[in-house]
KOLSELUM-281170 format. One record per residue (C-alpha): residue number from 1; x, y negated, z. Coordinates in nm, 2 decimals, m for minus. Last residue first. Example, Ala and Ser with C-alpha at 12.3 -4.5 7.8 and 13.67 -1.06 7.14 Angstrom:
% KOLSELUM-281170
(2,(1.37,0.11,0.71))
(1,(1.23,0.45,0.78))
***
This chain:
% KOLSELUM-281170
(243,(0.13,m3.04,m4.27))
(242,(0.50,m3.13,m4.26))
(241,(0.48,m3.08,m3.86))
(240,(0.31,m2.74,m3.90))
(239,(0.62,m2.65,m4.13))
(238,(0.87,m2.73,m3.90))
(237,(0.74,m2.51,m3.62))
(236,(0.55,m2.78,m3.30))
(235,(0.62,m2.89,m3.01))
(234,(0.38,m3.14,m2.84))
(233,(0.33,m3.02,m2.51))
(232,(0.06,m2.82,m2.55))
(231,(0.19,m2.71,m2.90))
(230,(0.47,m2.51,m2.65))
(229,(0.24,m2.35,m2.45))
(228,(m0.02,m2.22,m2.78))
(227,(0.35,m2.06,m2.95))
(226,(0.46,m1.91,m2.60))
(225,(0.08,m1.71,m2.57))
(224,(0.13,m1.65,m2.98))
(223,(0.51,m1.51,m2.93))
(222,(0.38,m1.30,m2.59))
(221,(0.12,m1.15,m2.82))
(220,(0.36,m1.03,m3.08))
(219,(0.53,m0.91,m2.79))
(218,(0.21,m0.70,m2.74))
(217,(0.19,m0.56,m3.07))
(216,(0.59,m0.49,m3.04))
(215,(0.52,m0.24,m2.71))
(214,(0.22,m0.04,m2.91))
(213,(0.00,m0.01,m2.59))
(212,(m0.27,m0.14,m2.85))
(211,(m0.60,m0.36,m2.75))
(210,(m0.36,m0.67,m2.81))
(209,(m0.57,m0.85,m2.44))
(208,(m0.56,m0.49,m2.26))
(207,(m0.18,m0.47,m2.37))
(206,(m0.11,m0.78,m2.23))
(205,(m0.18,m0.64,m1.86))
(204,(0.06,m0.33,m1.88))
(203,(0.35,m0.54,m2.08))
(202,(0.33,m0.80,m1.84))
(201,(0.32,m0.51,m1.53))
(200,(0.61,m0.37,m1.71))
(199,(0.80,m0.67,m1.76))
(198,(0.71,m0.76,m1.34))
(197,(0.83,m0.41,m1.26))
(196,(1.18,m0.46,m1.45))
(195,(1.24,m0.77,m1.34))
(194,(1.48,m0.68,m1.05))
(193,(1.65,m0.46,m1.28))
(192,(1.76,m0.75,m1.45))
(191,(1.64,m0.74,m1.84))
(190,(1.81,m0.57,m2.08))
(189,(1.72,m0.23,m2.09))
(188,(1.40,m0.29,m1.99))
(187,(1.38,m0.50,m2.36))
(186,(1.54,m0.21,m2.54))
(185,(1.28,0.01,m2.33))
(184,(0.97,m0.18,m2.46))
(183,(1.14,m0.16,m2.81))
(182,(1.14,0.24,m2.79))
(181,(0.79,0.26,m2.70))
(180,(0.69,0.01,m2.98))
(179,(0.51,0.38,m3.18))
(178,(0.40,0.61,m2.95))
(177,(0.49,0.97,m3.04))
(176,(0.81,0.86,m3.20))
(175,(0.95,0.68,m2.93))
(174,(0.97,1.01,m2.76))
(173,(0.77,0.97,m2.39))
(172,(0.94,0.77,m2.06))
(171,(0.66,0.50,m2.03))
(170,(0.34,0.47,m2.20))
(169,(0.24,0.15,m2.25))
(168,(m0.07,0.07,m2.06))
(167,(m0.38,0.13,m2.06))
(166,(m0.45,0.25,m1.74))
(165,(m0.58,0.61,m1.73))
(164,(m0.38,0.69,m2.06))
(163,(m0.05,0.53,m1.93))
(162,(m0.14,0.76,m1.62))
(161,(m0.16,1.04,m1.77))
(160,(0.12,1.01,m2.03))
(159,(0.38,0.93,m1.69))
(158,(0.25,1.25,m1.51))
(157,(0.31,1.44,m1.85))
(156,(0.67,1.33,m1.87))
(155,(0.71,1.39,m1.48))
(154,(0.65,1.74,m1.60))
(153,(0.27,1.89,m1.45))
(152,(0.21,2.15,m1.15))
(151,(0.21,1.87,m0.85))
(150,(0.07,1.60,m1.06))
(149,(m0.26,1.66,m1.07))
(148,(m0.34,1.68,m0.75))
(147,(m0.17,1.36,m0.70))
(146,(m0.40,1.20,m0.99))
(145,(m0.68,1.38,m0.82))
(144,(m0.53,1.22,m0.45))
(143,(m0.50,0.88,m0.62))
(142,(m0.85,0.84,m0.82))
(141,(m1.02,0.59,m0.56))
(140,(m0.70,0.36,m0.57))
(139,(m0.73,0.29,m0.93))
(138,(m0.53,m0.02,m1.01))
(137,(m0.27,0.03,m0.71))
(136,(m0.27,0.40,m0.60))
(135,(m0.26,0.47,m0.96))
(134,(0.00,0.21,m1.06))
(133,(0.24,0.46,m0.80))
(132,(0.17,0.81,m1.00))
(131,(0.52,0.74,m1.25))
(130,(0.72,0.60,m0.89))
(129,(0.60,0.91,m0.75))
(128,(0.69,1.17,m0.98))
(127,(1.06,1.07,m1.01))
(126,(1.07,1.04,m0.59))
(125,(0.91,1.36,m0.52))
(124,(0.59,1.49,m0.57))
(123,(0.59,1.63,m0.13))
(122,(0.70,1.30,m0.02))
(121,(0.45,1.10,m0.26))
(120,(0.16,1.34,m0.15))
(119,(0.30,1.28,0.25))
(118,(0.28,0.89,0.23))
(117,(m0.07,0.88,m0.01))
(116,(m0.16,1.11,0.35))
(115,(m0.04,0.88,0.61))
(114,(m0.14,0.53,0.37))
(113,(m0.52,0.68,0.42))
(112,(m0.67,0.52,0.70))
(111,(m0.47,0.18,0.64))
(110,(m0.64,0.11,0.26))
(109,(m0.41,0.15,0.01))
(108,(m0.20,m0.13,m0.06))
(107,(0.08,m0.05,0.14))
(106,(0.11,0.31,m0.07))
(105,(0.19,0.09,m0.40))
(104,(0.47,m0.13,m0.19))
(103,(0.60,0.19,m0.14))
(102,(0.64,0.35,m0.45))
(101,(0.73,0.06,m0.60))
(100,(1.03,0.01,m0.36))
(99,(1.17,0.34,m0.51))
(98,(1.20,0.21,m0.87))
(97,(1.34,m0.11,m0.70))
(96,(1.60,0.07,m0.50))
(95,(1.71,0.29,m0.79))
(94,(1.72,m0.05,m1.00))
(93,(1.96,m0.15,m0.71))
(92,(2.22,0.11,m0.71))
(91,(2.29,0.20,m0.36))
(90,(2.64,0.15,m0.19))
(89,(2.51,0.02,0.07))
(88,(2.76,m0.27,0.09))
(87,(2.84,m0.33,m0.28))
(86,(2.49,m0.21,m0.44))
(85,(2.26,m0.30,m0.17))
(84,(2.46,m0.66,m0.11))
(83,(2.52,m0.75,m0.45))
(82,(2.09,m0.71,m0.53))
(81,(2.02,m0.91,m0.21))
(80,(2.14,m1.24,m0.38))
(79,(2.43,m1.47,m0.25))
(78,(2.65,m1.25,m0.02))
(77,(2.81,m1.38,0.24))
(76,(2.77,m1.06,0.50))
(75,(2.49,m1.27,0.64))
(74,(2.34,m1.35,0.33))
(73,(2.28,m0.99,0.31))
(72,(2.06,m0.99,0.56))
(71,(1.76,m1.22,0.40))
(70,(1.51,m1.15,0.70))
(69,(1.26,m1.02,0.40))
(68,(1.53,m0.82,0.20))
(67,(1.66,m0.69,0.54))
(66,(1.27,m0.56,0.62))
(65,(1.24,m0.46,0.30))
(64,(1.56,m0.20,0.31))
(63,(1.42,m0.11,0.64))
(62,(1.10,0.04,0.47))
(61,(1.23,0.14,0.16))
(60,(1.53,0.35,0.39))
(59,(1.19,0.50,0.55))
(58,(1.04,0.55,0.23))
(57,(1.37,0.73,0.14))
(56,(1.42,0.98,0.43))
(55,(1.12,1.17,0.34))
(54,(1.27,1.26,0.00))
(53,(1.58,1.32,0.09))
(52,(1.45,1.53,0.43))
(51,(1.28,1.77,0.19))
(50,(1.61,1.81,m0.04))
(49,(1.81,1.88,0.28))
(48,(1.60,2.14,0.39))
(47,(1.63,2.35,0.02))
(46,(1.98,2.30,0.03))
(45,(1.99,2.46,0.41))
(44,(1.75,2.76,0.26))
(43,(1.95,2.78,m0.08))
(42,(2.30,2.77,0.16))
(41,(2.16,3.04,0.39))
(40,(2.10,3.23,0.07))
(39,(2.44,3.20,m0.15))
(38,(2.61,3.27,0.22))
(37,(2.43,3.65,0.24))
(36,(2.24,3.64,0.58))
(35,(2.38,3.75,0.86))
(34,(2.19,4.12,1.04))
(33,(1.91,4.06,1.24))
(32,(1.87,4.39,1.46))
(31,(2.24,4.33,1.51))
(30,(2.25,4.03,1.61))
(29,(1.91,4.10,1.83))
(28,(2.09,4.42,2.03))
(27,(2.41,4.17,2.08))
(26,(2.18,3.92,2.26))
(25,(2.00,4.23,2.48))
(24,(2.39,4.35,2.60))
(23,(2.48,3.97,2.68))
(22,(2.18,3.94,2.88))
(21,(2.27,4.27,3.09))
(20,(2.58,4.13,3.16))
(19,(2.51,3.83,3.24))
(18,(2.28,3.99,3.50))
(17,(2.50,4.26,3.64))
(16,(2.73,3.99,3.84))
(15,(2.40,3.81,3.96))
(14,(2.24,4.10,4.08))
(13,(2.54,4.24,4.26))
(12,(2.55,3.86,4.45))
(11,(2.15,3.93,4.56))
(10,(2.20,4.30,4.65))
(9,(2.46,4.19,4.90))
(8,(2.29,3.84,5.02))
(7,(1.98,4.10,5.10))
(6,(2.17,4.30,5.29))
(5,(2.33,4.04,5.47))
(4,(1.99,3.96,5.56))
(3,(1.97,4.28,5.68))
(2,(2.23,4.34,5.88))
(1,(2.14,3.99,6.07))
***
């Protein structure tokens, strides 16, 4: 019986010391690691928020497509999606579409390799992206070059390259280097932003057909492709009536 109390003795010393002891090895790491200046824990937490921005957008896309499918915002009485993002959200909805690009261009890719298009676009960020995203659409075999390529290089020069690869218009450059650039964005400018990626696609497409990525070339095409649907229905300018 001595002994056990013994043992009960040497047990209830050991857990009075042992706190103790713990606090003693705690204070040895604080001050083996001393704070860090506040300008440098605030670049390290600045830095971690900027990663989780860019992750957490595709997975805002991917709910924000889901509500645009299910039609949410007509619960809330709103009319059109685009009043519901911006008032409710709070989320501007050209910013929305611009992003939405990015993933509707990773959707396409085949489903063994959306995990890895989904970590390049995270890692370019969302500017870079949205420029590389008619890549992973009209030349999905050159995506991870094009990505490759785009981690040293200006969003400028991301935009140049693929305009270049495509043959399209090239988006976001002087006007003065490619002469129509600064008509296309008058017309972007005024369109809906909802439109915006179905003027560029037009834009894109048309300038195949005008063989020039010169933006008022390719309206100049839009006129003749609206002047051929309107003499199929019998309209005609004043002149071609008279002759």
């Amino acid at each position: 019986m001595a002994r056990n109390r013994k043992a009960k003795n040497y047990g209830s010393l050991a857990s009075q010391q042992a706190p103790d002891a713990l606090t003693s090895i705690e204070a040895t790491r604080n001050d083996a690691l001393p704070a860090l200046d506040p300008w440098i824990e605030g670049d390290l937490k600045l830095q971690q928020l900027a990663k989780r921005i860019e992750t957490d957008y595709l997975d805002f896309c991917e709910l924000a497509k889901t509500a645009m499918q299910e039609q949410w915002h007509t619960r809330f009485g709103f009319v059109d999606a685009r009043d519901y993002f911006e008032q409710r959200i709070g989320l501007s909805y050209r910013t929305l579409r611009r992003r939405f690009t990015i993933l509707e261009a990773i959707e396409k890719l085949p489903a063994a390799e959306q995990a890895e298009a989904r970590a390049a676009m995270v890692e370019l960020g969302s500017h870079k992206a949205a420029a590389l995203a008619p890549i992973l659409e009209e030349a999905p075999g050159e995506w991870r070059k094009a990505a490759e390529f785009a981690k040293t290089a200006t969003e400028d020069a991301v935009q140049s390259m693929v305009s270049e690869r495509l043959g399209a218009p090239h988006r976001g450059l002087p006007a003065q280097e490619h002469p129509g650039s600064r008509f296309l964005r008058q017309i972007l400018n005024q369109v809906p932003p909802e439109e915006h990626d179905r003027t560029e696609w037009v834009f894109r497409e048309l300038s195949k057909i005008a063989g020039s990525v010169n933006a008022v070339s390719i309206f100049l095409v839009l006129v003749n492709l609206g002047e051929q649907e309107l003499a199929a229905v019998g309209v005609y300018r004043e002149k071609e009536k008279k002759a």
